[in-house]
C-alpha positions as CSV (number, residue, x, y, z in Angstrom):
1,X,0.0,0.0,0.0
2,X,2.9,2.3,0.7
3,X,4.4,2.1,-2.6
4,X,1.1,3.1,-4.0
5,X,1.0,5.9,-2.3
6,X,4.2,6.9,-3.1
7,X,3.7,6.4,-7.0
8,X,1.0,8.1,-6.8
9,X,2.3,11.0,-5.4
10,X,5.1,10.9,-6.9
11,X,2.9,11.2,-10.4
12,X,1.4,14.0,-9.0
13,X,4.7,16.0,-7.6
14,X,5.7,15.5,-12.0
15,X,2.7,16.6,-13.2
16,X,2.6,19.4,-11.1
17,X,6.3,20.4,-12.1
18,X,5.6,20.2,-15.3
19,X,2.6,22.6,-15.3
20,X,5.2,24.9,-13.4
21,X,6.9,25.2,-16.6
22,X,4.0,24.7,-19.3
23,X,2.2,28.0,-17.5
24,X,3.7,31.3,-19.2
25,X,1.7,33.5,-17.2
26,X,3.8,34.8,-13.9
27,X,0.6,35.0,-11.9
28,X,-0.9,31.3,-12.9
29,X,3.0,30.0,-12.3
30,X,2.5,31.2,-8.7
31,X,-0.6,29.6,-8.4
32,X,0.5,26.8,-9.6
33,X,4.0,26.6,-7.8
34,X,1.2,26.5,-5.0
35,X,0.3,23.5,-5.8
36,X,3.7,21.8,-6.5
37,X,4.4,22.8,-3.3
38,X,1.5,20.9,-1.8
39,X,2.2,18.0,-3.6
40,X,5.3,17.8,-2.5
41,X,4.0,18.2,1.1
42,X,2.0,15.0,0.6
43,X,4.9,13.2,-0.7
44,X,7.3,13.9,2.0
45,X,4.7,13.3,4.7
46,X,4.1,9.8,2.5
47,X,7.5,9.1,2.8
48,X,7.3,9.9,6.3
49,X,9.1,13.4,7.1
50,X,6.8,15.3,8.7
51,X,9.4,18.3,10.0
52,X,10.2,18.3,5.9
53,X,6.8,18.6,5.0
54,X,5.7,21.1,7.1
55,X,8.9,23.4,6.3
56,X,8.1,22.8,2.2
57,X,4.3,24.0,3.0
58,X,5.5,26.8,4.9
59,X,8.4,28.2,2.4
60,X,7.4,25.8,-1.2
61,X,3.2,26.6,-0.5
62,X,3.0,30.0,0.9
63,X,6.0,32.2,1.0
64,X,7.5,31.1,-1.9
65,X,4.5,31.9,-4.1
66,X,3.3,35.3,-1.9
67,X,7.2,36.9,-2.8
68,X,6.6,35.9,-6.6
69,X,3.2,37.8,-6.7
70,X,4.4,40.5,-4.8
71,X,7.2,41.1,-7.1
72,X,4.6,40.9,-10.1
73,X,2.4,43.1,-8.8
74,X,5.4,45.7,-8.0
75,X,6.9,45.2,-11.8
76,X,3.2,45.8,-13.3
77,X,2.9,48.7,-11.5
78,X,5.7,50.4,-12.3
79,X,5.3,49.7,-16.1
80,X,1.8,51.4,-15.6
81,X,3.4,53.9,-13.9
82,X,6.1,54.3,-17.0
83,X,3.0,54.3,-19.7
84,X,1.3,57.2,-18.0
85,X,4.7,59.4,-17.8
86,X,4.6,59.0,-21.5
């Protein structure tokens, strides 16, 4: 049953990295970095690291992902900023 478990979230951990790079848009590749990072959560608790897991959902699920939009959200101003000087 374990080795189930751990191909199957091991599946999920790839798919999810590879819709990490397959999304273009920086705001959906957050988002979806989100997700990546939960799977990966699942798969260390699976494979029984619990300290691991909760580090990756703190930093890989939330902090990661909140500092990407941040810095999107700072760039987009600032070009908005730039058109209306123009």
């Amino acid at each position: 049953m374990t080795d189930v478990l751990v191909l199957i979230s091991l599946l999920l951990v790839a798919c999810a990295a590879t819709a990490v790079v397959a999304v273009r848009d920086p705001v959906r590749q957050a988002l979806v970095l989100t997700v990546l990072g939960l799977t990966l959560a699942v798969l260390f608790t699976v494979e029984q690291a619990p300290d691991v897991a909760l580090s990756q959902l703190a930093v890989g699920s939330a902090l990661t992902p909140l500092l990407i939009l941040l810095s999107v959200r700072k760039v987009r101003r600032r070009g908005r900023r730039e058109d209306d000087d123009r």
